[in-house]
C-alpha positions in Angstrom: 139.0 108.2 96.9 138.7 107.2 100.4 135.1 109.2 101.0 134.1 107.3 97.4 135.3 104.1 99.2 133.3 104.9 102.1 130.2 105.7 100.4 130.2 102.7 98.4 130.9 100.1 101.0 127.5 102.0 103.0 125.7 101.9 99.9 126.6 97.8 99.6 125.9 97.4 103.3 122.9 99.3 103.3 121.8 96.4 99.9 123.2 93.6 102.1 120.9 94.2 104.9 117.9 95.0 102.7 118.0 91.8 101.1 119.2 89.9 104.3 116.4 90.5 106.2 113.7 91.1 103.1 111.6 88.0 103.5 111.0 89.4 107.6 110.5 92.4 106.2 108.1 91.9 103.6 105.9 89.4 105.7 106.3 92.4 108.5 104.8 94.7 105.9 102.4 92.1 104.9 100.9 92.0 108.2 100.6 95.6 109.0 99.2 96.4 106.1 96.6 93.8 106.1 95.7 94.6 109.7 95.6 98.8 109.3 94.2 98.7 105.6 91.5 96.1 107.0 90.4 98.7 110.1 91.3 102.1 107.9 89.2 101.0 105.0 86.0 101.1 107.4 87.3 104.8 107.9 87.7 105.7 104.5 84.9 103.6 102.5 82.8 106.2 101.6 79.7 104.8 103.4 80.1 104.8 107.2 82.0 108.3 108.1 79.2 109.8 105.4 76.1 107.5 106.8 77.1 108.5 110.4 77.8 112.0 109.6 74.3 112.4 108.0 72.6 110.6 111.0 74.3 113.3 113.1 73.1 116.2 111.7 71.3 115.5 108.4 73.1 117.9 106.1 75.2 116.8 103.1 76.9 120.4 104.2 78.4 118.5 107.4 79.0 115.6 105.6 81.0 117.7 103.5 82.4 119.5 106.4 83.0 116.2 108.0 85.2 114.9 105.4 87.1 117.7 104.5 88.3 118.2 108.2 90.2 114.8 107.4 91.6 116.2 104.8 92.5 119.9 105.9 94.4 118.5 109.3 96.5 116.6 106.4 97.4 120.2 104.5 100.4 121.1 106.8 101.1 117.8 108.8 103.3 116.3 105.5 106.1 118.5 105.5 106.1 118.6 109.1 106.7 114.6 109.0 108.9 114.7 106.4 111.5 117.6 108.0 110.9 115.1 111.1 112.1 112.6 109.5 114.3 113.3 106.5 117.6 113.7 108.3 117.3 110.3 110.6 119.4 107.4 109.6 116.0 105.3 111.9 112.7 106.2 110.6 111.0 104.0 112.6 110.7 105.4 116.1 109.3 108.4 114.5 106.6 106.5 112.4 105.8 104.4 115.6 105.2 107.5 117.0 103.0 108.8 114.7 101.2 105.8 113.8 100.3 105.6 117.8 98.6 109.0 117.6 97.0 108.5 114.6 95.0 105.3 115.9 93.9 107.4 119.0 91.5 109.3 117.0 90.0 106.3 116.1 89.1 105.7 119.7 88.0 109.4 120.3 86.0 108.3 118.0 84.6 105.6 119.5 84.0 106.6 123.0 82.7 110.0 121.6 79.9 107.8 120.2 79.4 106.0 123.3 79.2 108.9 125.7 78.7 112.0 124.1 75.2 113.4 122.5 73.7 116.5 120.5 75.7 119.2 119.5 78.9 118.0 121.8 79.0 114.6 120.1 78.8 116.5 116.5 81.8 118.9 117.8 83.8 115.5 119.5 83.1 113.9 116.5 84.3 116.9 114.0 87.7 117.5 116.3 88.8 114.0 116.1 88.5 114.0 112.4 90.8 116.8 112.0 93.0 114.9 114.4 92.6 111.8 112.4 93.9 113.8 109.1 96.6 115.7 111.0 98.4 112.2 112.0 97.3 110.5 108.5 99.4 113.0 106.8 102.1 112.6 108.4 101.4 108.6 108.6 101.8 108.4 104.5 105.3 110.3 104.4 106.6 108.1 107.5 105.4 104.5 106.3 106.6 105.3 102.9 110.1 105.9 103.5 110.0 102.8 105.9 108.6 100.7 102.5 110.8 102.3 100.0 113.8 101.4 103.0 113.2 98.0 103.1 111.2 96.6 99.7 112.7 96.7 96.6 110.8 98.4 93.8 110.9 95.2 91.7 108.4 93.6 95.0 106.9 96.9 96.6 103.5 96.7 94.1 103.2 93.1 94.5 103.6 93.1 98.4 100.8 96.2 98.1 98.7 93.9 96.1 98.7 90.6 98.4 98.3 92.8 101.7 95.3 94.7 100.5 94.0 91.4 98.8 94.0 90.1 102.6 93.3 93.4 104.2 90.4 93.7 101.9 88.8 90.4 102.0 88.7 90.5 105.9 87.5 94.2 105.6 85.0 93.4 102.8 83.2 90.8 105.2 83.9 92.9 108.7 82.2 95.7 106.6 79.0 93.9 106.0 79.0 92.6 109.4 79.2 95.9 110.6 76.3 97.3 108.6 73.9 94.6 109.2 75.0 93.9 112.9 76.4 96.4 114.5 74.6 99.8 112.9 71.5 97.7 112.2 70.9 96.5 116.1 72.9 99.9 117.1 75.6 97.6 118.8 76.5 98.9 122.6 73.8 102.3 122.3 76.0 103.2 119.1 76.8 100.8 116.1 78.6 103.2 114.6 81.3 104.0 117.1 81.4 100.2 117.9 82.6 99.9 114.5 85.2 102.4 114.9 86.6 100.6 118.0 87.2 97.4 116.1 88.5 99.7 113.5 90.9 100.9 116.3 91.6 97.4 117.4 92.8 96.0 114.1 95.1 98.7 113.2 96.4 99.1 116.7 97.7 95.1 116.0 98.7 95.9 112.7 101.3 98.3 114.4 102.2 96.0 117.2 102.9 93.3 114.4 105.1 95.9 112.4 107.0 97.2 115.5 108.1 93.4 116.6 109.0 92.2 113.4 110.3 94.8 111.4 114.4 95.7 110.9 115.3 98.3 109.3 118.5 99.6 107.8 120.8 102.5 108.6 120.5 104.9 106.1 123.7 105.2 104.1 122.5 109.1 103.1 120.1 111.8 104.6 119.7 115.2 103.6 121.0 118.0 106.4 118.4 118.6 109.2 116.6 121.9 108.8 113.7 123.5 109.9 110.1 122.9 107.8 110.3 126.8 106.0 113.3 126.2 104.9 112.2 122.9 103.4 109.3 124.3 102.0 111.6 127.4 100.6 113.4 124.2 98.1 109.9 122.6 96.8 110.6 124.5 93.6 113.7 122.1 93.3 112.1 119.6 93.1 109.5 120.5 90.8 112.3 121.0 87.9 111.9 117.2 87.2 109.0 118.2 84.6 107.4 114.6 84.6 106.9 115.3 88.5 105.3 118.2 87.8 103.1 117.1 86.1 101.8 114.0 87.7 101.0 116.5 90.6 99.1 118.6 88.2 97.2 115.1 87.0 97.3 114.4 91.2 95.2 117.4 91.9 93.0 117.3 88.9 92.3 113.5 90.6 91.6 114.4 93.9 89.4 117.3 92.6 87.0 114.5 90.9 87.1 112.9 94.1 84.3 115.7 95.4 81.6 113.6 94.7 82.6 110.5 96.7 81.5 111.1 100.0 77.9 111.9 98.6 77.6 108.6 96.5 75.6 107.1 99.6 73.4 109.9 99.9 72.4 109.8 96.2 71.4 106.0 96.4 69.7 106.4 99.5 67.4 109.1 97.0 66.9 106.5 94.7 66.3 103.3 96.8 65.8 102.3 100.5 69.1 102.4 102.2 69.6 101.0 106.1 72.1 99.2 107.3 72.0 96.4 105.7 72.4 98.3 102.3 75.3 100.2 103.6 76.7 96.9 104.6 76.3 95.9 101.0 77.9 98.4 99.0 80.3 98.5 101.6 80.7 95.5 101.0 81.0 96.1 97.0 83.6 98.6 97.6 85.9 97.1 99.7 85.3 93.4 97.9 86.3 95.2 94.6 89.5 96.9 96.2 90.3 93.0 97.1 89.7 91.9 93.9 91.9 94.6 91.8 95.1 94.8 94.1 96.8 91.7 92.7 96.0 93.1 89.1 97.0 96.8 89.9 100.3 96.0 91.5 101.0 93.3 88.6 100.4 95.5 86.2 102.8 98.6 88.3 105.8 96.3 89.0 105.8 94.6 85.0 105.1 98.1 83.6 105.1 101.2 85.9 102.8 102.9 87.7 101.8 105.5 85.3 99.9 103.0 83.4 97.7 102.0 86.3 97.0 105.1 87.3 95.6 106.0 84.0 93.2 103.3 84.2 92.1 104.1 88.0 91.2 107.2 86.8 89.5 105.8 83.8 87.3 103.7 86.1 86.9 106.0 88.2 84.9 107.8 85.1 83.2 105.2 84.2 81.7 104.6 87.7 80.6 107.8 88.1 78.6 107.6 85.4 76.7 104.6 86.0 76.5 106.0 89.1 74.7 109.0 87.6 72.1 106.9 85.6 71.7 104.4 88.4 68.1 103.1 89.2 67.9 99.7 89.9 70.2 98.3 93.4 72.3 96.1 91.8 73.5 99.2 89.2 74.9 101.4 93.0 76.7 98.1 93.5 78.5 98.0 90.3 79.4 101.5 90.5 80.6 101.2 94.3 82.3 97.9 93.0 84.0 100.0 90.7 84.6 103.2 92.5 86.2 100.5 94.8 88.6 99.6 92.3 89.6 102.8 91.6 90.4 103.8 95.0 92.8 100.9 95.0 94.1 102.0 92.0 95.0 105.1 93.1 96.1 104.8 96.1 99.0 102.1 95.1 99.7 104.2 91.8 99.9 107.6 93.5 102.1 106.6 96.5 104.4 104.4 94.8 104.9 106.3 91.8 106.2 109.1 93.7 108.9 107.0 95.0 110.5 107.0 91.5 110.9 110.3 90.3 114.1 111.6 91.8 116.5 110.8 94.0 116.3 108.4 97.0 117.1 111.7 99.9 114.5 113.7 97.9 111.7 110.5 98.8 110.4 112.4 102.7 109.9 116.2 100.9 108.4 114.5 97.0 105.9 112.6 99.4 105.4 115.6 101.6 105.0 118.2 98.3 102.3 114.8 96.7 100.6 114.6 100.2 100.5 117.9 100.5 99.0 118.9 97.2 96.4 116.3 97.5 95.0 116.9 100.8 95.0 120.6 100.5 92.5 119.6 97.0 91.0 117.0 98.7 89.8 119.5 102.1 88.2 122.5 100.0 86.1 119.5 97.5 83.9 118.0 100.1 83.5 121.5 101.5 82.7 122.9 98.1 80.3 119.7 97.0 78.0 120.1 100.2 77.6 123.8 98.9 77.0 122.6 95.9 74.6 119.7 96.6 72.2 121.5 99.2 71.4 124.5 96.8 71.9 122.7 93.2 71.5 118.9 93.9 74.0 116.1 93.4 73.7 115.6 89.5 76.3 119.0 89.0 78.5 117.8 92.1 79.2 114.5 89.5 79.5 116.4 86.5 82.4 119.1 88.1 83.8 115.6 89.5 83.9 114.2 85.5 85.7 117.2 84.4 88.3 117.0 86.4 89.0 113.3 86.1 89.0 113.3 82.2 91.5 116.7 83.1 93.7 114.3 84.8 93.3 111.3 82.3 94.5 114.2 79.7 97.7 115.2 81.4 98.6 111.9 82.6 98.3 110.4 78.7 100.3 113.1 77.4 103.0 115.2 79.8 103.9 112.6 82.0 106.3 109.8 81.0 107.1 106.3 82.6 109.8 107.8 85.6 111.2 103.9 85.7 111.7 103.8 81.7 113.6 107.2 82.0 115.7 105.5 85.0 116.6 103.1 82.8 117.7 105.2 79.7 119.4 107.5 82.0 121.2 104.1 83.2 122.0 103.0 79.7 122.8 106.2 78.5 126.1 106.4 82.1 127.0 102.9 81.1 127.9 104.2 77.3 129.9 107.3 78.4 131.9 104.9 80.6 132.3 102.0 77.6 133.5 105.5 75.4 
């Protein structure tokens, strides 16, 4: 009785301090996500990395190569973070630490551009990609816990929602800037690695901000610290929750139809003229359109779950493509990077957060190492795979395999996996009748 005592007065004063010190948290949160989505987003729109890569060595191969190196240092790097992390009462030395080295690559990135050339600049360049993904991996699993620590699930898709908004409006204009500035007039010798040095700047403030402002509570459980095999030996565990299972199966089918996205650029610049000033643009589309949808994504997750928006990112993610496919005219690639914009925003709020819910709350580190995991491991071999595929086939096949899978994922997400928040709360009702019996 004494241990049950125990538990529950942590449990109470682990609540207490979670909603004592929300309102810092949340505008903590707020800020670091405005400031590192606002700088990532430049990273991950799927115009500059793929424009510069191209520039370097003008094969969609590379470009391919280029991407998936992002994604292939993020393979192992989640279950590293989360045995790193799972058994700490304070996550957030470990995240600084993480987030510190993940924003270096950013300005290997930079300098590479400024003082490296030819084939040593292409190697730089490739190097601190992998980099970049090894410490993104880890990144997600850390700043997730923090979140799921600090922001109730009733507020955690609405706080997404406004940060982004922000993040993405400043983004959305710093991303046009960018392309008809800084890579236009080839700012400082090299616009591109100009732009990855403000992209460095931003998300290094975003991390000061978080650091300064942020409390976080001691954790009134953690699972036992072990070493990462033996953490990767209990993943079948955790795949007995058959809903989780398959929203990683619909996870993977999604990040499989992702191939394509990296090469969207290069298929409009076979259609129309693009420079800078039209990478700007449908930069510009992309990230205006994630600004746009984050309010109505994380609306729609915290009224009725996540599974819902997810099914319609990757419904507009379908429907993008294929304007996409039968674009000719410039303002059709900006309604179709407008809505692949959307989509990423979709996903990328759905996937993260709906992980959070299945299971329990010392299972969060290893379900978002196992998701992370899964995706990235997808995610590395696709780009790889759609170079192949575009320099000896073309790009029309590249979108089709990329259809496929996303109507594979719409499929299994429909029909085998269930609302994890509406099964909480039926699990909930059905405790509370055994006691009333």
């Amino acid at each position: 009785m004494a241990g049950d005592e125990t538990a529950e007065a942590r449990e109470q004063a682990y609540s207490d301090f979670v909603e004592g010190n929300l309102k810092r948290n949340y505008i903590a949160h707020f800020t670091h996500g405005m400031l590192g989505m606002t700088g990532f987003r430049l990273i991950f729109a799927p115009t500059f990395v793929p424009a510069y890569l191209h520039m370097l060595t003008g094969s969609p191969i590379f470009v391919g190569i280029g991407q998936a190196l992002i994604q292939l240092g993020a393979i192992a790097s989640p279950v590293m973070g989360a045995a790193h992390i799972e058994h700490r009462r304070h996550v957030m030395p470990a995240a600084m630490t993480i987030g510190i080295l993940m924003r270096v690559q950013l300005l290997g990135l930079a300098l590479a551009g400024w003082f490296l050339t030819g084939s040593v600049l292409i190697a730089a360049t490739f190097f601190f990609l992998l980099l970049f993904g090894f410490f993104l991996g880890s990144q997600r699993v850390a700043f997730q816990v923090v979140l799921s620590k600090v922001i109730p699930i009733r507020m955690r898709g609405r706080l997404q929602a406004w940060r982004n908004i922000a993040g993405g409006a400043i983004a959305a204009g710093l991303s046009w800037w960018a392309g008809a500035h800084l890579i236009e007039n080839n700012a400082f010798g090299n616009g591109y690695a100009t732009t990855f040095m403000v992209a460095f700047v931003l998300t290094s403030l975003g991390l000061a901000a978080l650091w300064m402002f942020m409390r976080e509570p001691e954790s009134p459980t953690v699972k036992v610290q072990m070493g990462v095999m033996a953490r990767v030996r209990e993943f079948p565990q955790l795949l007995v929750n058959r809903d989780y299972r398959n929203f990683l199966i619909a996870q993977m089918m999604a990040t499989a139809g992702r191939i394509v996205i990296p090469f969207c650029i290069i298929y409009a610049g076979r259609k129309m003229e693009v420079d800078g000033a039209a990478i700007g643009l449908f930069s510009l589309a992309f990230l205006g359109a994630d600004t746009l949808t984050n309010l109505v994504w994380g609306t729609l997750g915290d009224r009725y779950g996540f599974r819902l928006t997810f099914i319609l990112t990757v419904a507009t993610w379908i429907v993008s493509l294929v304007v996409m496919i039968f674009a000719e005219q410039p303002w059709h690639f900006l309604v179709a990077f407008f809505g692949l914009g959307a989509a990423a925003s979709g996903y990328m709020m759905s996937s993260t957060t709906l992980v959070l819910e299945f299971g329990e709350r010392d299972d969060i580190p290893m379900r978002l190492a196992l998701s992370t995991t899964v995706e990235t491991t997808m995610a590395s071999l696709g780009p790889v795979l759609g170079g192949l595929i575009a320099s000896f086939f073309g790009l029309v096949p590249v979108f089709i395999i990329s259809l496929v899978s996303l109507v594979a994922a719409l499929v299994v997400l429909v029909s085998a996996v269930r609302e994890p928040r509406h099964l909480k709360a039926e699990s909930d009702a059905a405790v509370q009748r055994r006691i009333s019996q």
